[in-house]
LOBAVO-806023 format. One line per 3 residues: for each residue x, y, z of N, C-alpha, C, O. Coordinates in Angstrom, 1 decimal. Example, Ala and Ser with C-alpha at 12.3 -4.5 7.8 and 13.67 -1.06 7.14 Angstrom:
13.2/-5.7/7.8/12.3/-4.5/7.8/13.2/-3.3/7.8/14.2/-3.3/8.5 | 12.8/-2.2/7.1/13.7/-1.1/7.1/12.9/0.0/7.9/13.4/1.1/8.0 .
This chain:
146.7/114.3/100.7/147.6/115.0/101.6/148.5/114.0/102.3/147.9/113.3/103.1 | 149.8/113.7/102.2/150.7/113.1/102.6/151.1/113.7/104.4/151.1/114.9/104.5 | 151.2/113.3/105.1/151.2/113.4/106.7/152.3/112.5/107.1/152.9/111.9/106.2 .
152.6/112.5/108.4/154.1/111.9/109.2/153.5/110.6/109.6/154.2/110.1/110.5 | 152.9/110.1/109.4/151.9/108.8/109.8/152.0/108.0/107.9/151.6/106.9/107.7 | 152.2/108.4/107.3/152.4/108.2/105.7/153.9/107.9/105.3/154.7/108.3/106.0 .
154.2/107.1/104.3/155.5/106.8/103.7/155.5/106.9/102.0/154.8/106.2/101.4 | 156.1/107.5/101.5/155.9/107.7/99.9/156.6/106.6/99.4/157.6/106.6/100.0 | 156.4/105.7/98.6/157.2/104.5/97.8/157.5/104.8/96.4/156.4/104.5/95.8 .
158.2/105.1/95.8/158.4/104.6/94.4/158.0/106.0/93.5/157.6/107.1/94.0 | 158.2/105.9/92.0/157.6/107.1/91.0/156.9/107.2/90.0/156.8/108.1/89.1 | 156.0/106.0/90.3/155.3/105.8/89.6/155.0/105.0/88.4/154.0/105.0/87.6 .
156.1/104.3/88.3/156.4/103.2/87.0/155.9/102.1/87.7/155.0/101.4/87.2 | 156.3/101.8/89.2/155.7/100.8/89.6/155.3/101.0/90.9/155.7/102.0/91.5 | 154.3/99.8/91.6/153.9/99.9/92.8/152.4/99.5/93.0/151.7/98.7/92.3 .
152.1/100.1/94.0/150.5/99.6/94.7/149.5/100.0/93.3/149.6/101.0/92.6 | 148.6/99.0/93.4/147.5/99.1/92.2/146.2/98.8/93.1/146.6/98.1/94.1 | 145.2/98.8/93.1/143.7/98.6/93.3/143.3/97.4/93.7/143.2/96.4/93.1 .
143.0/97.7/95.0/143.2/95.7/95.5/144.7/95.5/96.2/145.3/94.4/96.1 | 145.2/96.5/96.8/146.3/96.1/97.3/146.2/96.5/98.4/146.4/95.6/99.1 | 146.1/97.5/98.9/145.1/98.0/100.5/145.2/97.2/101.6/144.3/96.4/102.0 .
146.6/97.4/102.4/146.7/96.0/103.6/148.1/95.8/103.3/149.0/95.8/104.1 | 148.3/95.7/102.0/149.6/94.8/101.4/150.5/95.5/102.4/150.2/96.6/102.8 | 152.2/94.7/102.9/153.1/94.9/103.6/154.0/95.5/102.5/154.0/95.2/101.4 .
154.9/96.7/103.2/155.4/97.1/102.5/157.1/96.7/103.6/157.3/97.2/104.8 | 158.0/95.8/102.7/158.9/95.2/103.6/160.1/95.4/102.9/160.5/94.9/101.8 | 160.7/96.3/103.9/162.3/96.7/104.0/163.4/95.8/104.7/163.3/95.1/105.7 .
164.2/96.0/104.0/165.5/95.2/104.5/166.4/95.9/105.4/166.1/97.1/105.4 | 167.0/95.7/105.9/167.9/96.8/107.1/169.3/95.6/107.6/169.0/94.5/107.8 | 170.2/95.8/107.7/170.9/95.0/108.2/171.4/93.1/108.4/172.1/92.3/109.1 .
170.4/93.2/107.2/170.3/91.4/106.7/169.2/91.2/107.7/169.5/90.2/108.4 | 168.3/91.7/108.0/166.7/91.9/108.8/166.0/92.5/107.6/166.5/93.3/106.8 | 164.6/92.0/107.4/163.4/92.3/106.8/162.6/93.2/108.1/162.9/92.6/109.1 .
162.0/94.1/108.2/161.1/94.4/108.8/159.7/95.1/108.1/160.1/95.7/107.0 | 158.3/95.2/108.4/157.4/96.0/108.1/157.6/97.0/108.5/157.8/97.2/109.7 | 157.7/98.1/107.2/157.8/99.4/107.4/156.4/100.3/107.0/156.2/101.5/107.1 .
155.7/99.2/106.6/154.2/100.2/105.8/153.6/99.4/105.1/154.0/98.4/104.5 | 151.9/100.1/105.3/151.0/98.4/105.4/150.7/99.9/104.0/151.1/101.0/104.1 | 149.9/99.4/102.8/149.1/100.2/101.4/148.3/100.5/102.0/147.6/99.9/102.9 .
148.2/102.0/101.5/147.3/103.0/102.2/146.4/103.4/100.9/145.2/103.2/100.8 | 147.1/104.0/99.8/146.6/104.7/98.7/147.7/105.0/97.9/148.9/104.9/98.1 | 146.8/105.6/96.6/147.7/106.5/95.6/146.9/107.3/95.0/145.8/107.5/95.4 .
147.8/108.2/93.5/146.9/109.5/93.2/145.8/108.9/92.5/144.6/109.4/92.7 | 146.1/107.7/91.5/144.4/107.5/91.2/145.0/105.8/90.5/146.2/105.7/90.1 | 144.4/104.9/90.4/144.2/104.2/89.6/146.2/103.3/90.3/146.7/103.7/91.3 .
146.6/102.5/89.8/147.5/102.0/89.6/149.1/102.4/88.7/149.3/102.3/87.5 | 150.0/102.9/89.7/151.2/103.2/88.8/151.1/104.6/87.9/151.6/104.7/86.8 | 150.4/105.5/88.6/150.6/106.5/88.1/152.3/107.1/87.9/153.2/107.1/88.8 .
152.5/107.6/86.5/153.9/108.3/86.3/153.9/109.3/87.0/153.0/110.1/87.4 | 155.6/109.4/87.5/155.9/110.3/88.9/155.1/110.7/90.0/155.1/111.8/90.5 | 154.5/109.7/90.2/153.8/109.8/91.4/154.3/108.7/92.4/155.1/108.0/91.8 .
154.1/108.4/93.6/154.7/107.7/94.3/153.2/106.7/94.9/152.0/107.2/95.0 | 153.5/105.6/95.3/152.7/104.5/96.4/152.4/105.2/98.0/153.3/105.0/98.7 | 151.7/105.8/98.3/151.7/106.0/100.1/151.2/104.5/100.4/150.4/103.8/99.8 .
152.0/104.3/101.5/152.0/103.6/103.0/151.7/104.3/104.1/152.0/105.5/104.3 | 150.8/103.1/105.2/150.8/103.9/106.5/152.1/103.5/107.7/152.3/102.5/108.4 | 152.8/104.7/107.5/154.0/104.3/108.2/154.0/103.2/109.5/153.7/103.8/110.5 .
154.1/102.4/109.7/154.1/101.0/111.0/154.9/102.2/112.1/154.2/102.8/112.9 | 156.3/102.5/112.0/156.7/102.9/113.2/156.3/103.9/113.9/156.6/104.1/115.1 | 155.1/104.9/113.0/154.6/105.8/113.5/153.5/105.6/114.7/153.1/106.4/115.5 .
153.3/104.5/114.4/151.7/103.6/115.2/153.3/102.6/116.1/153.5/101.8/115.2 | 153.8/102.4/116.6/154.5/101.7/117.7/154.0/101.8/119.1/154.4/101.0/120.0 | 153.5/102.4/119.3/153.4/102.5/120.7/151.8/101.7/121.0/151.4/100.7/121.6 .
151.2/102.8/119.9/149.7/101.9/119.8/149.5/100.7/119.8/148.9/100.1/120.7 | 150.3/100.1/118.6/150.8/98.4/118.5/150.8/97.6/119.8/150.0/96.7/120.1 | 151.8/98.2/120.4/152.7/97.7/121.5/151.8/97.7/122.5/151.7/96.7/123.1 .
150.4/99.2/123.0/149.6/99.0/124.0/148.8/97.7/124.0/148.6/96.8/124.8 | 148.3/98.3/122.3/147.0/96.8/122.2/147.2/95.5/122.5/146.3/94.7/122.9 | 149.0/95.1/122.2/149.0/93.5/122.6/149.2/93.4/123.8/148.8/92.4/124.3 .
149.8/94.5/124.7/149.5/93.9/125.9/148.5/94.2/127.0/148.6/93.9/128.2 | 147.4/94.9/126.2/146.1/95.1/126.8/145.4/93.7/126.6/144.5/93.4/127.2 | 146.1/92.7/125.3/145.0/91.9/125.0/145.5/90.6/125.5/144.9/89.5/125.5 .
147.2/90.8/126.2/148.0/89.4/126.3/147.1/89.0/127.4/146.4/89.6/128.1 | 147.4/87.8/127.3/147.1/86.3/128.3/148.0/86.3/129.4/148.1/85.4/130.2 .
């Protein structure tokens, strides 16, 4: 089940495979790189055809982010 906390990548020719879980998924924007989505999952196995890579969307967790480091700053 794909949700608003989720990012779909790609159609399946290429992408996240088994052991990638964590991996950054990094967009470019304005001659800026930023993390837009850490590997979440896929439909089964690696590169499935017309299926897409899910990410867990980063900007949807921003606030969270943002609490924890300055719950934990020095």
């Amino acid at each position: 089940r794909i949700l608003n906390s989720h990012v779909c990548v790609g159609n399946g020719d290429n992408g996240a495979c088994n052991g990638d879980s964590g991996g950054p998924l990094i967009c470019r924007r304005g001659g800026y790189h930023y993390l837009a989505g850490v590997t979440s999952w896929g439909v089964s196995g690696c590169q499935t055809t017309g299926y897409p890579s899910v990410f867990t969307r980063v900007a949807y967790y921003t606030d969270w982010i943002q609490n924890v480091i300055q719950s934990h700053s020095v």
